[in-house]
Backbone atoms as SQL, in Angstrom:
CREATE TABLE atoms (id INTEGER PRIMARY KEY, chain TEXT, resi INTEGER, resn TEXT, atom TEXT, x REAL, y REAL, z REAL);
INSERT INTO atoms VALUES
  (1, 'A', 1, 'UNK', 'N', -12.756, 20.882, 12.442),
  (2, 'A', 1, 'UNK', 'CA', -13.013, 22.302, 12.326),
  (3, 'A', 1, 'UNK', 'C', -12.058, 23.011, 13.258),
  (4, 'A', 2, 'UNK', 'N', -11.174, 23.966, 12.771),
  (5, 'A', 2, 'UNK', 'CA', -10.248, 24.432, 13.390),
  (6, 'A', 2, 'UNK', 'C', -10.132, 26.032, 13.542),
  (7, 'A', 3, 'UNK', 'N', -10.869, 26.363, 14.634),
  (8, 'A', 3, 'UNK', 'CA', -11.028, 28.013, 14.919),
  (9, 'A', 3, 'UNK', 'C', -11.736, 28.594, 16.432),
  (10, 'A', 4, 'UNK', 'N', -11.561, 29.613, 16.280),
  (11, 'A', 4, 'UNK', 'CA', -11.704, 30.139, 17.445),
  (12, 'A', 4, 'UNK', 'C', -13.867, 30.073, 17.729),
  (13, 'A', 5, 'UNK', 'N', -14.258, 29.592, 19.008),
  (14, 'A', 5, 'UNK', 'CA', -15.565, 29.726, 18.881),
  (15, 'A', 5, 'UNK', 'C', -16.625, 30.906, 18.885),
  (16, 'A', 6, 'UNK', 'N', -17.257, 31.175, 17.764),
  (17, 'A', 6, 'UNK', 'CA', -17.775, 32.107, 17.943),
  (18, 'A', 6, 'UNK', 'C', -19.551, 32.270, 17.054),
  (19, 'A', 7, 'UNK', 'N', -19.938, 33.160, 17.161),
  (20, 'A', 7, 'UNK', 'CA', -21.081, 32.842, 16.395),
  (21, 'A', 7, 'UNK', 'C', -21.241, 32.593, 15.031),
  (22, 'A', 8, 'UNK', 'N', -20.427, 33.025, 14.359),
  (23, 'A', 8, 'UNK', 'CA', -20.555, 32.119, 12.945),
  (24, 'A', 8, 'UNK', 'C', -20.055, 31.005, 12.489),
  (25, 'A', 9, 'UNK', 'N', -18.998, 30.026, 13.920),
  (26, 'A', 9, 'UNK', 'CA', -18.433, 29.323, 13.624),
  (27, 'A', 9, 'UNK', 'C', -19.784, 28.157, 13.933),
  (28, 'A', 10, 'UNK', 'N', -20.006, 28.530, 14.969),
  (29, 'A', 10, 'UNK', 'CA', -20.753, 27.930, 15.623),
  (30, 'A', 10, 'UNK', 'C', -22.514, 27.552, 14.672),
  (31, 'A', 11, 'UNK', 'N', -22.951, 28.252, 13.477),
  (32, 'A', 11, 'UNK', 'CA', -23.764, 28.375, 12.534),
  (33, 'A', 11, 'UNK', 'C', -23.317, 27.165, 11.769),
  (34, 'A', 12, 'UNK', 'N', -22.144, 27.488, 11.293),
  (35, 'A', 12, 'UNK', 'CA', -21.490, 26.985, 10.460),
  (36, 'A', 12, 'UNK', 'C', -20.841, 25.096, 10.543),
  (37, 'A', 13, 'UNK', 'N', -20.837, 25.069, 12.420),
  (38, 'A', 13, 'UNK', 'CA', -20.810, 23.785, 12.604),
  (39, 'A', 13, 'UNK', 'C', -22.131, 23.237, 12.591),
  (40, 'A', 14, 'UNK', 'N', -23.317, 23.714, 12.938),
  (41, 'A', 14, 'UNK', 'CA', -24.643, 23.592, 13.169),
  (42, 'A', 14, 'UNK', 'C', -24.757, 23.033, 11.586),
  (43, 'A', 15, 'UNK', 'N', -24.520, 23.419, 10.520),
  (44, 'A', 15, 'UNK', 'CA', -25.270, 23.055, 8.661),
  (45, 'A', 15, 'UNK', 'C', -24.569, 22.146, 8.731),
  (46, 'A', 16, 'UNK', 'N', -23.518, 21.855, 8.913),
  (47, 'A', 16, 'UNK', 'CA', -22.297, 20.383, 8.943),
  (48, 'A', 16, 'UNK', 'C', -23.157, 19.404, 9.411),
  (49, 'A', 17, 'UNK', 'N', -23.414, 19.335, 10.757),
  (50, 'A', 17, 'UNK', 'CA', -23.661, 18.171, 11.502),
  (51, 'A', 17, 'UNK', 'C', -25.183, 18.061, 10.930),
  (52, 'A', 18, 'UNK', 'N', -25.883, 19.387, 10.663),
  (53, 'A', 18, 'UNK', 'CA', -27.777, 19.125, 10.282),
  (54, 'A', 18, 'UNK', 'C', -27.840, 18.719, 8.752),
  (55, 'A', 19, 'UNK', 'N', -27.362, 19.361, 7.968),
  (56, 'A', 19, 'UNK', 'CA', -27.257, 19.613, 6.343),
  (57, 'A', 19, 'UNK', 'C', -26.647, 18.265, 5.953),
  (58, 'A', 20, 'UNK', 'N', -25.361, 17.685, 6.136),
  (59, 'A', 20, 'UNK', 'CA', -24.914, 16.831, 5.707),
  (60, 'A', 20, 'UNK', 'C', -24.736, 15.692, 6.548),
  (61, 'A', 21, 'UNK', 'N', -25.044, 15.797, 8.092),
  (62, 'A', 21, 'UNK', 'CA', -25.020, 14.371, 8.998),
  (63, 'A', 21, 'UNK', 'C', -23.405, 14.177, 8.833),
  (64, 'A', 22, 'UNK', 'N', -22.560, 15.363, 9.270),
  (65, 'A', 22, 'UNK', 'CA', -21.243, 15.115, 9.077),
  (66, 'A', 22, 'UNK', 'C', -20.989, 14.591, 10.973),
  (67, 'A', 23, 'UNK', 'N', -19.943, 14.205, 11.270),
  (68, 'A', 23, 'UNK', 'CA', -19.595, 13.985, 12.695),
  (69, 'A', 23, 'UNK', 'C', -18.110, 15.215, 12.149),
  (70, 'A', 24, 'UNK', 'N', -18.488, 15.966, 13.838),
  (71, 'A', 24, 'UNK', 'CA', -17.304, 17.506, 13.622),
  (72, 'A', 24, 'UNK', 'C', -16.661, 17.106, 14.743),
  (73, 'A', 25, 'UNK', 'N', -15.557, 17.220, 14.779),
  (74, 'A', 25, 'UNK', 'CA', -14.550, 17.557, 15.746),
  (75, 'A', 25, 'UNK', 'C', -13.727, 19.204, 15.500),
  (76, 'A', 26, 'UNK', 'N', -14.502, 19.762, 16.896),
  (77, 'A', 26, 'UNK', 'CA', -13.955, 20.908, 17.164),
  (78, 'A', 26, 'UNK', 'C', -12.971, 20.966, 17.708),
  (79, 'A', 27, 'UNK', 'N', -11.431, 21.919, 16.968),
  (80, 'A', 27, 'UNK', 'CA', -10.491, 21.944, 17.357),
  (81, 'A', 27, 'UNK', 'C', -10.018, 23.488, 18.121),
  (82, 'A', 28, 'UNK', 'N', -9.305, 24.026, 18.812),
  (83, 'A', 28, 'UNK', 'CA', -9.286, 25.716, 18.929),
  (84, 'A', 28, 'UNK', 'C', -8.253, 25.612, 18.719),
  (85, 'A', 29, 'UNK', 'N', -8.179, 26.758, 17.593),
  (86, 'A', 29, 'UNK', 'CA', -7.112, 26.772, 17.125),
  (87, 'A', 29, 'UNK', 'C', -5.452, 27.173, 17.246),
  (88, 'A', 30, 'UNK', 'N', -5.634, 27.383, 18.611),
  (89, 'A', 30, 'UNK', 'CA', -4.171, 27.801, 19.136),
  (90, 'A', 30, 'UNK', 'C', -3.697, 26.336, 19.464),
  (91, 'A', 31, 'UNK', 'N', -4.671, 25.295, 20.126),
  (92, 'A', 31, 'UNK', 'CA', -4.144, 23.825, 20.205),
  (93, 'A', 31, 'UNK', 'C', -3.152, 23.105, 18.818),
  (94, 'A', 32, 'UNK', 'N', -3.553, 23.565, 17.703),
  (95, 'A', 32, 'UNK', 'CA', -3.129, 23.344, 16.365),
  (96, 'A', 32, 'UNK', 'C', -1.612, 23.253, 16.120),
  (97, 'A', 33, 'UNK', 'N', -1.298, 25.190, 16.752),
  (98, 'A', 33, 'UNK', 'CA', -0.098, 25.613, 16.392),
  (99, 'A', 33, 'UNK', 'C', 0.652, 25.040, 18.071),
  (100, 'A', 34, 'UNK', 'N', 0.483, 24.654, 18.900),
  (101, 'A', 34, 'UNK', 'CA', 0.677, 24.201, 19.842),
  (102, 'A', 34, 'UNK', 'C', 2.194, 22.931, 19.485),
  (103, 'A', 35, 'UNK', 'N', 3.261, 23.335, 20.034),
  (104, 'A', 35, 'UNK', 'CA', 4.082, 21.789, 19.623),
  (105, 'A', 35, 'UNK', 'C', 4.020, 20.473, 19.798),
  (106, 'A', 36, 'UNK', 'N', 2.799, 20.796, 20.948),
  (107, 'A', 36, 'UNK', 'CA', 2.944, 19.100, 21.295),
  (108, 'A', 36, 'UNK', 'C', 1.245, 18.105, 20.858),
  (109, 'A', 37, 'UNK', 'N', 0.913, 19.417, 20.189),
  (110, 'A', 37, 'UNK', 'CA', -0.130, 19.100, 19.820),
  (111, 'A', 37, 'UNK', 'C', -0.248, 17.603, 18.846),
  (112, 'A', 38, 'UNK', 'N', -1.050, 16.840, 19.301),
  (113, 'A', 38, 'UNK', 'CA', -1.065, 15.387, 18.935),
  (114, 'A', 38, 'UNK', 'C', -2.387, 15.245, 17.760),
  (115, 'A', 39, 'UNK', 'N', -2.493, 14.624, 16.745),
  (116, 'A', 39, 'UNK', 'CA', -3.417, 15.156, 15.850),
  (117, 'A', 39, 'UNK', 'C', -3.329, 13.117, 15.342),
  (118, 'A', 40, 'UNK', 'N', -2.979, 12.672, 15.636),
  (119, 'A', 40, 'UNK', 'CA', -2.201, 10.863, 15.356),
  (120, 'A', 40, 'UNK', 'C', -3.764, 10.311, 15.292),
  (121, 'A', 41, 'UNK', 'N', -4.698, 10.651, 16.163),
  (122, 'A', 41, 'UNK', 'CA', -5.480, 9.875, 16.374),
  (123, 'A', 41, 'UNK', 'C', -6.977, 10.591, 15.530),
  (124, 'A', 42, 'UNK', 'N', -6.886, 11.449, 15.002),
  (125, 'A', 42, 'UNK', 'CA', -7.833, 12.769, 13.822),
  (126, 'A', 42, 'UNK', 'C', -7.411, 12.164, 12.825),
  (127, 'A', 43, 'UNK', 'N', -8.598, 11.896, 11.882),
  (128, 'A', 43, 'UNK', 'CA', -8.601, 11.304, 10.381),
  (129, 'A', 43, 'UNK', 'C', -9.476, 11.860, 9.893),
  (130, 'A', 44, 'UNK', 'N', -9.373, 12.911, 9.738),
  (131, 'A', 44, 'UNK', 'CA', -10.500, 13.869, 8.714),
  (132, 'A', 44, 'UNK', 'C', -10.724, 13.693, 7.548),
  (133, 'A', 45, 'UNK', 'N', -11.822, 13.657, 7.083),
  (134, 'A', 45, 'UNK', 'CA', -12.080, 13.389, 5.520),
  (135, 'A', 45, 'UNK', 'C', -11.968, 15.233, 5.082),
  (136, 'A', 46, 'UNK', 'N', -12.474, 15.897, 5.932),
  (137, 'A', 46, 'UNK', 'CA', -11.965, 17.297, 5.333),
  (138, 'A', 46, 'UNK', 'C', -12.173, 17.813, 6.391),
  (139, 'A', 47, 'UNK', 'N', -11.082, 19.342, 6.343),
  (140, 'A', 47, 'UNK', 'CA', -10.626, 19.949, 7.468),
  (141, 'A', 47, 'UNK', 'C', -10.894, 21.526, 7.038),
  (142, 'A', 48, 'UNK', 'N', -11.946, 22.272, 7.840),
  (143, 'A', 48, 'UNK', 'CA', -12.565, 23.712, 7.724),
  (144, 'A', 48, 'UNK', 'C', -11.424, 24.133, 8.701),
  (145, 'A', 49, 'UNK', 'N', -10.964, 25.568, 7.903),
  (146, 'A', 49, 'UNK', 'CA', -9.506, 26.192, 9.012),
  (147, 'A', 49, 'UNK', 'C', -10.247, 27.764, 8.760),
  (148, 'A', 50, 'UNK', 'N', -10.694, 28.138, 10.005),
  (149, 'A', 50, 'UNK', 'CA', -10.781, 29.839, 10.327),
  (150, 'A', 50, 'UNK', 'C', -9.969, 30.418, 10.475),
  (151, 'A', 51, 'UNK', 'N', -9.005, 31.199, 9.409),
  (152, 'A', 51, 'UNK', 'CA', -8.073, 31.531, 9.319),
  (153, 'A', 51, 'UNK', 'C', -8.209, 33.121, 9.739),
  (154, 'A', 52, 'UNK', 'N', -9.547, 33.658, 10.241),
  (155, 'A', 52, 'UNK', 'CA', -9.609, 34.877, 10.214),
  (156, 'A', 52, 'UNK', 'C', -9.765, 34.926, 12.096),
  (157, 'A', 53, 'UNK', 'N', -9.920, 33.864, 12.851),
  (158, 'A', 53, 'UNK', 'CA', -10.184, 33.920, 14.352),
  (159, 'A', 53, 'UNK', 'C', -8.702, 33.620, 14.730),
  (160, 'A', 54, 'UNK', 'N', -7.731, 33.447, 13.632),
  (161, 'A', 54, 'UNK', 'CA', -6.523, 32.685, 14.216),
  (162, 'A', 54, 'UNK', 'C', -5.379, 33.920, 13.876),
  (163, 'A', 55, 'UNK', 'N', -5.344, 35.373, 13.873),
  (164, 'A', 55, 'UNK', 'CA', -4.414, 36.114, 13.360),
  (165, 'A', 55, 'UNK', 'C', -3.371, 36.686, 14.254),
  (166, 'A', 56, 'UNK', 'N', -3.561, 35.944, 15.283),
  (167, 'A', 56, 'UNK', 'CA', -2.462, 36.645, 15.732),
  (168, 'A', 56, 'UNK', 'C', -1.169, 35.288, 15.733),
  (169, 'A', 57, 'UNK', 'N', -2.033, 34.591, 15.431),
  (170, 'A', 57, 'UNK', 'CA', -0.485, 33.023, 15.221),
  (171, 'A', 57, 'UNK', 'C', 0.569, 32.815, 14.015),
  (172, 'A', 58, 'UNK', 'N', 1.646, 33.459, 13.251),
  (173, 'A', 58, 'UNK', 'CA', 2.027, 33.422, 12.502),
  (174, 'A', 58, 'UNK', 'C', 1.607, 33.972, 11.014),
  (175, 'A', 59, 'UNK', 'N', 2.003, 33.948, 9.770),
  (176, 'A', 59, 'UNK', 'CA', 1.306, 34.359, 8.770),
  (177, 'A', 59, 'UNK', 'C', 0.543, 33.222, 8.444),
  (178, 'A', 60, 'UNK', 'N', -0.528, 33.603, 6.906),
  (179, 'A', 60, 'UNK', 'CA', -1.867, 33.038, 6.792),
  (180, 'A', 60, 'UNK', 'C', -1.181, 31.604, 6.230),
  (181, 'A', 61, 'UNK', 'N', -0.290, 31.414, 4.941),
  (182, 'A', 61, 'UNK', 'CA', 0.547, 30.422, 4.383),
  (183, 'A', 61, 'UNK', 'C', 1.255, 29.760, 5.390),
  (184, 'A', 62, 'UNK', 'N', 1.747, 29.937, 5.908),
  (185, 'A', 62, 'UNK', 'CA', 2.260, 29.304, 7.614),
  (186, 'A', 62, 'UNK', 'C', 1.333, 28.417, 7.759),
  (187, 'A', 63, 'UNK', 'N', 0.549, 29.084, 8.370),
  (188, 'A', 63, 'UNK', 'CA', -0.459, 28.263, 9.139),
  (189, 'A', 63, 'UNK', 'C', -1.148, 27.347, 8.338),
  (190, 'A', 64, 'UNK', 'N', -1.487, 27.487, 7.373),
  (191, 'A', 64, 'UNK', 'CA', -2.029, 26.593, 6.495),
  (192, 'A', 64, 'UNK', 'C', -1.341, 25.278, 6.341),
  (193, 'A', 65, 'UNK', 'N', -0.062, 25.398, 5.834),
  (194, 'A', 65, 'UNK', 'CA', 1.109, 24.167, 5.912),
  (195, 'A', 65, 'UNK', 'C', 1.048, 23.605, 7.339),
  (196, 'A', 66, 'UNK', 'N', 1.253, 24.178, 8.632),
  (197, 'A', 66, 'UNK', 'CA', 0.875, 23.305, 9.373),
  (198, 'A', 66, 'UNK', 'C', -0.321, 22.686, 9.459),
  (199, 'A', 67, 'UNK', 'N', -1.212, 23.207, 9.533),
  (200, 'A', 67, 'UNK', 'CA', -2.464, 22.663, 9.456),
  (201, 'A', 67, 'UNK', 'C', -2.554, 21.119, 8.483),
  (202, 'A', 68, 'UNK', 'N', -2.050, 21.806, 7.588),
  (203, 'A', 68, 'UNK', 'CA', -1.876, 20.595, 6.093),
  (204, 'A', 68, 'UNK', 'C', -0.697, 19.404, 6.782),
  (205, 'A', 69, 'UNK', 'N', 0.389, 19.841, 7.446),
  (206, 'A', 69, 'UNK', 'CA', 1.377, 18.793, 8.245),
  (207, 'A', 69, 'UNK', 'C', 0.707, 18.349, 9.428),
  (208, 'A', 70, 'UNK', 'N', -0.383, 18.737, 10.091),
  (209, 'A', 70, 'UNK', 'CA', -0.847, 18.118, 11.313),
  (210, 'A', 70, 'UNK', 'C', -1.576, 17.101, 11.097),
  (211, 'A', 71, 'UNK', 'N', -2.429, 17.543, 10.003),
  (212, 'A', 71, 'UNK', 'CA', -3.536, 16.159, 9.545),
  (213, 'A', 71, 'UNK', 'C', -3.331, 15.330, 7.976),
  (214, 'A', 72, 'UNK', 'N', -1.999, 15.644, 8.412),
  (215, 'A', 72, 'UNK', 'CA', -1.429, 14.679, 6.689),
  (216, 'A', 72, 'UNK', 'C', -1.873, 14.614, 5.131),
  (217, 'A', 73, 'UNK', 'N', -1.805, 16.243, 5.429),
  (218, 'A', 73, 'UNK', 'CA', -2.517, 16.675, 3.979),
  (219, 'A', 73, 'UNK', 'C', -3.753, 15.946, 3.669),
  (220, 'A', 74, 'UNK', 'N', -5.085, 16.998, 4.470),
  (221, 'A', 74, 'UNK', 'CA', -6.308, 16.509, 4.107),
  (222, 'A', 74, 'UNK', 'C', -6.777, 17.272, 3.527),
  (223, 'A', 75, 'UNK', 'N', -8.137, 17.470, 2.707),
  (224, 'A', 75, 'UNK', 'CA', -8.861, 18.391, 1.732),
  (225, 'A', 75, 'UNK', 'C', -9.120, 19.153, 2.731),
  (226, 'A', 76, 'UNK', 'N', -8.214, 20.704, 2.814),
  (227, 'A', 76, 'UNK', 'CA', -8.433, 21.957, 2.980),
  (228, 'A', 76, 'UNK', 'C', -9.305, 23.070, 2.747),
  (229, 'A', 77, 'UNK', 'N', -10.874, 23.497, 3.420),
  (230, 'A', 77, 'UNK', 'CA', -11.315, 24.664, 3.233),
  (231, 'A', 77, 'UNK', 'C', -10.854, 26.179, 4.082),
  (232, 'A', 78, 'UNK', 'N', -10.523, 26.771, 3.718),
  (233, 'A', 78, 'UNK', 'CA', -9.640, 27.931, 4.567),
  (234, 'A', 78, 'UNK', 'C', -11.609, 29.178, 4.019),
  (235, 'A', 79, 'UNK', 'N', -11.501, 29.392, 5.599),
  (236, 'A', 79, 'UNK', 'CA', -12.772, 30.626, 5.862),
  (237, 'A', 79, 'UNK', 'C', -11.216, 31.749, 5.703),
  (238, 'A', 80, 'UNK', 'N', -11.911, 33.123, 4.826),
  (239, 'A', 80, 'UNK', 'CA', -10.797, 33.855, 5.233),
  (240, 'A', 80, 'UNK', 'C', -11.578, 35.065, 4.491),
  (241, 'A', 81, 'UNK', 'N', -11.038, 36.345, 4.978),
  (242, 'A', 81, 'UNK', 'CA', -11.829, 37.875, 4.932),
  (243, 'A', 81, 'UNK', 'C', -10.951, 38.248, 3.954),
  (244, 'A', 82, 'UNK', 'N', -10.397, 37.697, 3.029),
  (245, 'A', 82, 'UNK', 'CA', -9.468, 38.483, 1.621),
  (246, 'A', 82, 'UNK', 'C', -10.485, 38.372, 0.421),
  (247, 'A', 83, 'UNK', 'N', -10.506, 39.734, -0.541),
  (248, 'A', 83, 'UNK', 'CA', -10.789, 40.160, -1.577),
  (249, 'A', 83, 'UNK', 'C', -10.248, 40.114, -2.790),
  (250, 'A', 84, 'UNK', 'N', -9.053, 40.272, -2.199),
  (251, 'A', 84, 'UNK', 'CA', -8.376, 40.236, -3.339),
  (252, 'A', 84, 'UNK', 'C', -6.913, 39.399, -4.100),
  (253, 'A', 85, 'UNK', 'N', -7.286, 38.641, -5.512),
  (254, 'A', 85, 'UNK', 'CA', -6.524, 37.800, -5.742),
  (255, 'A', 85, 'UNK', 'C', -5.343, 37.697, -5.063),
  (256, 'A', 86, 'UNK', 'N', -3.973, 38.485, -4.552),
  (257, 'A', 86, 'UNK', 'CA', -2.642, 38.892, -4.499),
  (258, 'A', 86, 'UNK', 'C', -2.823, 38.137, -3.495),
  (259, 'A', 87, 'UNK', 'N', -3.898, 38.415, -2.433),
  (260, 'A', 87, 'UNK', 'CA', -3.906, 37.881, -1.181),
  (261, 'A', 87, 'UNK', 'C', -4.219, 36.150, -0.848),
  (262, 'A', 88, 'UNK', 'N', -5.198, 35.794, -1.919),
  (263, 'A', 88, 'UNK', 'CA', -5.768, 34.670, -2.114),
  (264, 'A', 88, 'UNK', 'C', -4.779, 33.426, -2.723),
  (265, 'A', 89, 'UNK', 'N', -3.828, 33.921, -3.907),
  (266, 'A', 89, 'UNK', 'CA', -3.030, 33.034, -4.257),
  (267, 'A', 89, 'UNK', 'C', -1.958, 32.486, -3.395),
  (268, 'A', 90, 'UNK', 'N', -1.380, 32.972, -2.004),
  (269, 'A', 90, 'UNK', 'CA', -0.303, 32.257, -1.306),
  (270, 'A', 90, 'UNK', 'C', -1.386, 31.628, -0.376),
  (271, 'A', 91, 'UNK', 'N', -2.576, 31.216, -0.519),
  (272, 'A', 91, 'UNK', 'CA', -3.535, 30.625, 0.537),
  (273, 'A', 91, 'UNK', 'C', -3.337, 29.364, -0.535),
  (274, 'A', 92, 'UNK', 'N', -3.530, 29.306, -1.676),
  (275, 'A', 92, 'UNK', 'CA', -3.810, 27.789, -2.944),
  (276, 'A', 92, 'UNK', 'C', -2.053, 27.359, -2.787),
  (277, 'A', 93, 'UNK', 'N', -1.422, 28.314, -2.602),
  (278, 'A', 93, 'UNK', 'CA', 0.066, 28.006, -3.245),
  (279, 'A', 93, 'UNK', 'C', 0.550, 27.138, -1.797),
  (280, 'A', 94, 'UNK', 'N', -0.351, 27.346, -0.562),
  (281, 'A', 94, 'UNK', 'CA', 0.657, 26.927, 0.369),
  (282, 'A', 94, 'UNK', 'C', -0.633, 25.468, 0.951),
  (283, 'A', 95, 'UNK', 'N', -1.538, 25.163, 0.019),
  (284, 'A', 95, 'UNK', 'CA', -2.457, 24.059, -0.126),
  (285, 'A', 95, 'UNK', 'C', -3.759, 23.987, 0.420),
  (286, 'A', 96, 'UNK', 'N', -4.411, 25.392, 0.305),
  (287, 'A', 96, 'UNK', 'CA', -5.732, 25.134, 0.637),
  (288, 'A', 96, 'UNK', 'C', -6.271, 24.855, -0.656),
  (289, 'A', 97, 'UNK', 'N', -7.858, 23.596, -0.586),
  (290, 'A', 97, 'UNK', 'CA', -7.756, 23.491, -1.714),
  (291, 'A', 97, 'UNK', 'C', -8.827, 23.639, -1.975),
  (292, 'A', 98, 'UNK', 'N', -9.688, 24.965, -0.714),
  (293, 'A', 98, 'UNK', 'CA', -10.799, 25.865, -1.277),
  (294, 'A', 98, 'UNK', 'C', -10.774, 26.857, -0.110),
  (295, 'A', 99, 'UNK', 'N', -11.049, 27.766, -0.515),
  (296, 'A', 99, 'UNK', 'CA', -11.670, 29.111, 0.114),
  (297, 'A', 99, 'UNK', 'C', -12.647, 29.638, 0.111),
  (298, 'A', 100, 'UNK', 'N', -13.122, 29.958, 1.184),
  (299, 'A', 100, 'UNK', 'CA', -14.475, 30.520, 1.519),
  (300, 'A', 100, 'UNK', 'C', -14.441, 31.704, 2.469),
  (301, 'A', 101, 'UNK', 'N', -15.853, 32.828, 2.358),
  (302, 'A', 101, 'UNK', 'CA', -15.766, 33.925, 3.130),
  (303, 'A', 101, 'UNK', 'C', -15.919, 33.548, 4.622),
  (304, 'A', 102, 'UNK', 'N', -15.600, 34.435, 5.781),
  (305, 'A', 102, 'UNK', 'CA', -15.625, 33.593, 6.955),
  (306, 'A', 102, 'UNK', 'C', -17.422, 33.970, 7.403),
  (307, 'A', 103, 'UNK', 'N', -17.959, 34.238, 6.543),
  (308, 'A', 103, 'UNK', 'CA', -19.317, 34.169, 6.713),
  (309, 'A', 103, 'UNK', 'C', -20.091, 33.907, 5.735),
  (310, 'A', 104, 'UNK', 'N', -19.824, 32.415, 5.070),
  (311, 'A', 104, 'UNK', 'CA', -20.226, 31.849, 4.221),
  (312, 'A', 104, 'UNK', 'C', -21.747, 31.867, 4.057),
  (313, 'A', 105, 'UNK', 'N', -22.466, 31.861, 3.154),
  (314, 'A', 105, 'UNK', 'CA', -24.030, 31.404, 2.888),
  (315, 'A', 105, 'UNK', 'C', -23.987, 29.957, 2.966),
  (316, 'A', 106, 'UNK', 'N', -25.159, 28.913, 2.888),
  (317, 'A', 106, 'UNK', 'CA', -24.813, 27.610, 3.383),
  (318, 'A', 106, 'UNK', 'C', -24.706, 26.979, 1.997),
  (319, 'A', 107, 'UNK', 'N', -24.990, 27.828, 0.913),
  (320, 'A', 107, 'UNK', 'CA', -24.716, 27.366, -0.439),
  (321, 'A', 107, 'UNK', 'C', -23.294, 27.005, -0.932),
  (322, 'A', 108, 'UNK', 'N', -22.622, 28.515, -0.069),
  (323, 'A', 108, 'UNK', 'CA', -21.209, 28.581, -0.692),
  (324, 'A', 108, 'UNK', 'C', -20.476, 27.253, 0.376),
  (325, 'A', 109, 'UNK', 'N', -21.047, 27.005, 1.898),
  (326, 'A', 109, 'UNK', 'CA', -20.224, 25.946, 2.233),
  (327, 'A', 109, 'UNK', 'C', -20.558, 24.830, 1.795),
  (328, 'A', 110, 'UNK', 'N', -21.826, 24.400, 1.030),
  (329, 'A', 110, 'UNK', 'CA', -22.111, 23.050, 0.450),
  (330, 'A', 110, 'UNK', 'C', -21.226, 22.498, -0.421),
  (331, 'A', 111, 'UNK', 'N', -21.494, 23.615, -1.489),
  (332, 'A', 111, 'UNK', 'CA', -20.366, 23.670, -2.757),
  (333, 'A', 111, 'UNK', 'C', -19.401, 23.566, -2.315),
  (334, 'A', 112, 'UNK', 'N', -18.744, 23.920, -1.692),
  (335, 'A', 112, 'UNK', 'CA', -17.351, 23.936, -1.241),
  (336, 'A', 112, 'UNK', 'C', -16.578, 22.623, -0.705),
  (337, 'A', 113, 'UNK', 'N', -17.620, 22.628, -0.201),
  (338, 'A', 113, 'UNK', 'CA', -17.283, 20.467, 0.495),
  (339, 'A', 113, 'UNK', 'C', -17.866, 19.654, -1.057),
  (340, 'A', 114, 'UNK', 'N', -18.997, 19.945, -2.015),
  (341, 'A', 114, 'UNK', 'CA', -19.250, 18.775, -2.855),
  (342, 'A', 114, 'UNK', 'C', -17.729, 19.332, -3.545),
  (343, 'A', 115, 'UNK', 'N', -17.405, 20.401, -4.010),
  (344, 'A', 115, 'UNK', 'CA', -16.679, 20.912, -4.749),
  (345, 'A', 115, 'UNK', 'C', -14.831, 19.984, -4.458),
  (346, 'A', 116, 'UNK', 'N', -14.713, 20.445, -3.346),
  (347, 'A', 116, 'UNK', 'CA', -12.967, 20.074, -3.010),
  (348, 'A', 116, 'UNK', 'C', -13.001, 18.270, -2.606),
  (349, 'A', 117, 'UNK', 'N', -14.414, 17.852, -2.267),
  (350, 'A', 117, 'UNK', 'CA', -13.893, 16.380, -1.973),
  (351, 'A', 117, 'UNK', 'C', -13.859, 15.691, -3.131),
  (352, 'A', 118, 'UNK', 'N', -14.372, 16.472, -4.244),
  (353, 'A', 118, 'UNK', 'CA', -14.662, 15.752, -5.987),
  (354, 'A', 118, 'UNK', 'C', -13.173, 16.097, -6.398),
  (355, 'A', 119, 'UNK', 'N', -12.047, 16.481, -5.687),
  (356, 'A', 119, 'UNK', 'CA', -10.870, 17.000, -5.903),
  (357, 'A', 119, 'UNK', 'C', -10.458, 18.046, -6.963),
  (358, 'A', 120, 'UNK', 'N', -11.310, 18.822, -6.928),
  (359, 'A', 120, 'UNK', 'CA', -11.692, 20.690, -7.288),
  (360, 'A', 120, 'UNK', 'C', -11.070, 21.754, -6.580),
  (361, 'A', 121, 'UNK', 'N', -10.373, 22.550, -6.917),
  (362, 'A', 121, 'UNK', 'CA', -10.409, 23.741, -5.614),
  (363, 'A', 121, 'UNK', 'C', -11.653, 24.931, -6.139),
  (364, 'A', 122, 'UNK', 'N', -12.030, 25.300, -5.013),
  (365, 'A', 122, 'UNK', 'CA', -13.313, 25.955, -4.569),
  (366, 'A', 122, 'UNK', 'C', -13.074, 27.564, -4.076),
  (367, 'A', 123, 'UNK', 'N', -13.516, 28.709, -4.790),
  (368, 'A', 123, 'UNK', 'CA', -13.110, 29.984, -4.288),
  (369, 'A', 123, 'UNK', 'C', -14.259, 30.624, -4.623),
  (370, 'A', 124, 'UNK', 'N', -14.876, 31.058, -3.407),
  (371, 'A', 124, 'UNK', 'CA', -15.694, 31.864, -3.585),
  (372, 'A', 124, 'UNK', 'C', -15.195, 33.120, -2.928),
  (373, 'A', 125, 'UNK', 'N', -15.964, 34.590, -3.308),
  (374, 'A', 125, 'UNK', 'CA', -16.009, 35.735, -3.021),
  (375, 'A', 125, 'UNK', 'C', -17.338, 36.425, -3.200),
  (376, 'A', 126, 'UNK', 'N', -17.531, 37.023, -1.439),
  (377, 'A', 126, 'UNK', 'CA', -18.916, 37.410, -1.585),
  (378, 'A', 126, 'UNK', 'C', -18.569, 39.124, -0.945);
């Protein structure tokens, strides 16, 4: 899980670890974009990116590709505050391979993990 800590992240790690008995490794996300940041020893089966706590680090497609180059292209959910398609398509184009609001219901993050690990991409808008 890769974002800044805050109260909905923090909800949101809470349904992970209770809801599905996932094991989370919290990352902050400036460590990410960091160069010497070491990621060798992280094997994520899937990787949640708060793309909305992380705006002042480069653009949103940027960051995503690294993210996607740090952990060797793993199944991507990107939390992110866009409405509208224009904005949403360079988030799929640069490999997230679901999107969610950054204040998901615990429905939309369920789906979202059964959804992208069945190798689906996942877009909700609430």
């Amino acid at each position: 899980y890769i974002a800044k800590l805050n109260q909905t992240n923090s909800l949101i790690l809470d349904i992970l670890e209770t809801q599905i008995d996932a094991h989370v490794t919290f990352i902050e996300h400036r460590k990410v974009f960091d160069e010497e940041f070491d990621s060798s020893d992280i094997k994520p089966d899937l990787v949640f990116f708060d793309l909305n706590t992380s705006t002042e680090l480069k653009n949103a497609p940027e960051k995503i590709r690294l993210v996607i180059q740090s952990f060797s292209n793993p199944v991507l959910i990107v939390l992110h505050s866009y409405a509208k398609k224009k904005f949403i398509e360079p988030l799929l184009e640069a490999g997230a391979n679901g999107l969610i609001p950054v204040t998901p219901t615990e429905e939309e993050l369920l789906n979202s993990i059964e959804e992208t690990l069945a190798g689906k991409t996942y877009i909700s808008f609430h």
